[in-house]
N, C-alpha and C positions, 0 to 999 in steps of 0.2 A: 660196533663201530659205525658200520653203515644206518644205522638207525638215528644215532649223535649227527651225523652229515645232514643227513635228510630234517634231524629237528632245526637243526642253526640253518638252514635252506629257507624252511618255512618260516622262523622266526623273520631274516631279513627280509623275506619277499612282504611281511605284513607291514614290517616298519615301513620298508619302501611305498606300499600303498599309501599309507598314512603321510607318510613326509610327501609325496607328491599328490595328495589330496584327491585322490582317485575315487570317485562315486561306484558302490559296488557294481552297475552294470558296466563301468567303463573296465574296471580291476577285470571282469569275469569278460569281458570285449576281448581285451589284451592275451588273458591266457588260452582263451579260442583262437585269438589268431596267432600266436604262437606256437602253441600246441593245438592242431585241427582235434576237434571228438572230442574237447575236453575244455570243461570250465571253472574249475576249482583245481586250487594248489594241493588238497588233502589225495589228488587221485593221480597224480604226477608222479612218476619215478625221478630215478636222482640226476639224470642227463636231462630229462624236462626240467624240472628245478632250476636246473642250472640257465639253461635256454630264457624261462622267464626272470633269472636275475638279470643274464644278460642286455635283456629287451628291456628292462628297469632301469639299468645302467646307459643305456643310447637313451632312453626320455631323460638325462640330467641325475637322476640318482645315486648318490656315493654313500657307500658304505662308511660308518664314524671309524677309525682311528683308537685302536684299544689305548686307554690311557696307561701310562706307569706312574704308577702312585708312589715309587721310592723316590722319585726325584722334585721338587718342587720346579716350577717354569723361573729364571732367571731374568732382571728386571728385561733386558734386553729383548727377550722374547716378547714383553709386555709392551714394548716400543714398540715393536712388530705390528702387534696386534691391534695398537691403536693407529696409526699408520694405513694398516689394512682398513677398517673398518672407519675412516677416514676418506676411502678412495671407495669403500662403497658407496657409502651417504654424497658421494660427488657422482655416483652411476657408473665409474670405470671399472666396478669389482661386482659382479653377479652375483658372488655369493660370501657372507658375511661371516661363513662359519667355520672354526677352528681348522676343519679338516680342509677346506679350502687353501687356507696361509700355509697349512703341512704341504699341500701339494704345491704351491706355489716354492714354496723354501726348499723342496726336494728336485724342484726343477734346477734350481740354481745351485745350489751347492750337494746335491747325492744324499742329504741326508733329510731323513722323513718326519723322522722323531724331534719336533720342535725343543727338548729337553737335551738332546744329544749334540743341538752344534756347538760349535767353542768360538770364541769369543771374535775370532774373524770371520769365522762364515757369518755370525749372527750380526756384525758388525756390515756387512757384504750385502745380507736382505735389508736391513735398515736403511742405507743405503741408497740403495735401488725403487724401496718402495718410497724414499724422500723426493727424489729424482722425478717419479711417476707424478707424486702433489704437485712439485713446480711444474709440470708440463699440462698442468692441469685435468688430471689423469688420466690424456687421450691416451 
């Protein structure tokens, strides 16, 4: 079990290099100074692991949002999303990607799973992100 841990550890910690465009000296920087004596994720226990996600996560890093694939995204959600990515291409929204709007939507109404709201809460973010374009999305 402890071996499954420590794989999905290192798995994220690579993603994350890559989604934050980290040049290997900078990636092996980072887990030095996070973890003193040590420069590579292969030599890390699983509280170090954890330590270098966390340091991944304060640089801007989020982890994707497992998708569920039984339920299809309802058009509502799709309004969202254009809406969202709307108010990036205007610079009010830093990051343009799905798990962004999940976090954005789970602030407002509790729920994470962009498939799960019902028809007022999703009606609530639409809403809100319309409101954001008139104000010109200071």
């Amino acid at each position: 079990m402890a071996t499954e841990y420590r794989r999905k550890c290192l798995a994220k910690i690579h993603i994350a290099k890559k989604e934050l465009k980290l040049s290997d000296r900078s990636y092996r920087d980072l887990i030095a100074a996070t973890v003193p004596g040590k420069e590579s994720a292969a030599d890390l226990d699983e509280r170090e692991l954890q330590l270098v996600l966390d340091r991944l996560q304060n640089l801007g890093w989020r982890p994707r949002l497992p998708r569920a694939s039984d339920r299809p995204l309802p058009a509502t959600v799709w309004k969202a999303r254009s809406l969202w990515l709307q108010l990036y291409e205007q610079g009010a929204v830093h990051n343009p990607q799905w798990t962004a709007l999940a976090r954005f939507t789970k602030r407002m109404t509790g729920v994470g799973d962009l498939r799960r709201l019902t028809g007022k809460q999703a009606a609530m973010v639409i809403e809100v992100l319309k409101k954001w374009l008139e104000r010109g999305g200071q």
